[in-house]
N, C-alpha and C positions, 0 to 999 in steps of 0.2 A: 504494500500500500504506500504510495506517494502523499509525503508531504504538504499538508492542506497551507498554506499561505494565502494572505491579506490578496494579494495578485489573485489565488487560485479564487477564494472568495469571489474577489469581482468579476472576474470571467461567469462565473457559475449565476452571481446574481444579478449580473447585468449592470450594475454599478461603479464607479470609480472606487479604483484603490484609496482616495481622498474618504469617498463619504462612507468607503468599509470602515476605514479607520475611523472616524468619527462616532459611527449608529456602536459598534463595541466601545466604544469611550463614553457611551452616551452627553455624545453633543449635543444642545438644545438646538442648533440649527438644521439639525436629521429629525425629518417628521416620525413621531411614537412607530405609524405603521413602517416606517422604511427601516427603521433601530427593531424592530420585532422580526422585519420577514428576514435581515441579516443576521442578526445573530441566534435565530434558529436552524438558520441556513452552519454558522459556525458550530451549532450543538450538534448538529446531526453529519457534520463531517469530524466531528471531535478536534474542533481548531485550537491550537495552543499560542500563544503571544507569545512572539519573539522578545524574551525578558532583556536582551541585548540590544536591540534597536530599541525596548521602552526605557531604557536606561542611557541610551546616549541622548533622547529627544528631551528627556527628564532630568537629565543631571544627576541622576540618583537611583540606583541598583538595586536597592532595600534589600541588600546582602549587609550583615556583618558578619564579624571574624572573633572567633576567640580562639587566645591560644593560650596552651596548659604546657605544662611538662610530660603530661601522661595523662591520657585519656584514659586509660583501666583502671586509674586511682578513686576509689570509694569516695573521696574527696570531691575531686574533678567530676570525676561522675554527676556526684549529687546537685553542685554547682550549674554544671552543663543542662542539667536536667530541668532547674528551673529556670533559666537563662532562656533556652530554647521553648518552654511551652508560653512566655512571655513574648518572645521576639514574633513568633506565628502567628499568636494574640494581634499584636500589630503587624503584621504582612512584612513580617522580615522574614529572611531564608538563612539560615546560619551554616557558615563555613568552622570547623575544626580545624585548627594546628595544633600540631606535638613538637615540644623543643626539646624532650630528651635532656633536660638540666645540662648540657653540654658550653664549654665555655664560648659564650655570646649568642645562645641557642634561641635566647628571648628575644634578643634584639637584631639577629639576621631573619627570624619569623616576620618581627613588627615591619622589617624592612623592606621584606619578599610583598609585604601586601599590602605597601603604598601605589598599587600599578591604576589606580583608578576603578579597580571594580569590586569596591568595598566600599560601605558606608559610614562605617567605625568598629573600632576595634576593642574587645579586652582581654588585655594579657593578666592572666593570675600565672601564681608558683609563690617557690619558697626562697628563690636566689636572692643574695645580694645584686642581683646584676637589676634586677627590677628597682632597685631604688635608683642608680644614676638612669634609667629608663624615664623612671616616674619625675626625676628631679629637671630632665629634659622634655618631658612630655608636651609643652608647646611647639616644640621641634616637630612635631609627626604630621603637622598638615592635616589630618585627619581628625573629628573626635575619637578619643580615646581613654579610656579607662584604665587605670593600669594599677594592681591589686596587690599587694605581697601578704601571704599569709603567715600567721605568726604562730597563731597556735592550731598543728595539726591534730590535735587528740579531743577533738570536739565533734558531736553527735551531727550525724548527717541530717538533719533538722536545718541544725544552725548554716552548713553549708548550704542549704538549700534557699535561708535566707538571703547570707551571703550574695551567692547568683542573683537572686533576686534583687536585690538592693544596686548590684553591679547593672545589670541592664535596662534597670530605670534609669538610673544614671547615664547611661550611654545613649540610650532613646531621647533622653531632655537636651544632653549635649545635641544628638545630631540635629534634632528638631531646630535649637538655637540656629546650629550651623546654617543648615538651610536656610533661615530665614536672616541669613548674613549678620549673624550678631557674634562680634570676635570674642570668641572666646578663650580661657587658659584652661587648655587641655591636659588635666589632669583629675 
């Protein structure tokens, strides 16, 4: 089966690729019935949005990125866990990195995924390398949250707040960003 495209769309419905794109965006200038017959025409070829073109046109990906030392960590885990059912909450898509506590493991991660297709970042662990990280964190161009944990012998409860309290935080940041308010990213 071939890939169903905005293109394919218009051919099929007779419409410009302008006003496909528009009636799935619901734009108020595509009549209710033209927005109904397109994108039932899109339910029923199972059309998927090019998250890549909607993020060059947007400016914004609603990916972020966190990264751990160790994803199989009870820890990390717990963290991830509510980080992630928060981020979906708001229609973010979260990307995982592991840095293997390896020396500069934090901060060649943080560096790998300034390429533009991230929306913000947060780096937890236990290194000292996270604090001249965190002490630089205006540096990243990105918002970013950057965590160093202190005490690991605490009930996956509290990690779970942790996370949570981490991607509120990073969601307010990006929201600011977006809306061009400079922020210190930390």
């Amino acid at each position: 089966m071939m890939e169903v495209t905005m293109k394919t769309l218009s051919k099929m419905s007779g419409y410009s690729v302008s006003t496909v794109s528009k009636a799935l965006r619901d734009k108020k200038d595509i009549s209710p019935k033209t927005r109904r017959i397109i994108k039932e025409l899109a339910e029923s070829c199972d059309f998927v949005p090019n998250n890549s073109a909607i993020a060059l046109r947007s400016q914004k990906s609603n990916t972020i990125a966190v990264i751990v030392p160790q994803i199989d960590s009870k820890i990390y885990g717990s963290m991830l866990n509510s980080i992630q059912h928060i981020a979906f909450e708001r229609g973010y898509r979260v990307v995982v990195q592991q840095y293997c506590n390896g020396e500069n493991g934090a901060f060649e991660s943080l560096k790998s995924l300034r390429n533009g297709g991230i929306d913000g970042i947060i780096l937890i662990g236990t290194s000292n390398e996270l604090d001249a990280i965190k002490k630089d964190a205006a540096d990243h161009f990105l918002p970013t949250v950057v965590n160093k944990i202190e005490d690991t012998g605490l009930h996956t409860d509290d990690y779970k707040y942790f996370g949570k309290k981490n991607i509120q935080s990073l969601l307010s940041k990006i929201d600011s960003y977006s809306a061009g308010i400079k922020l210190h990213m930390v």
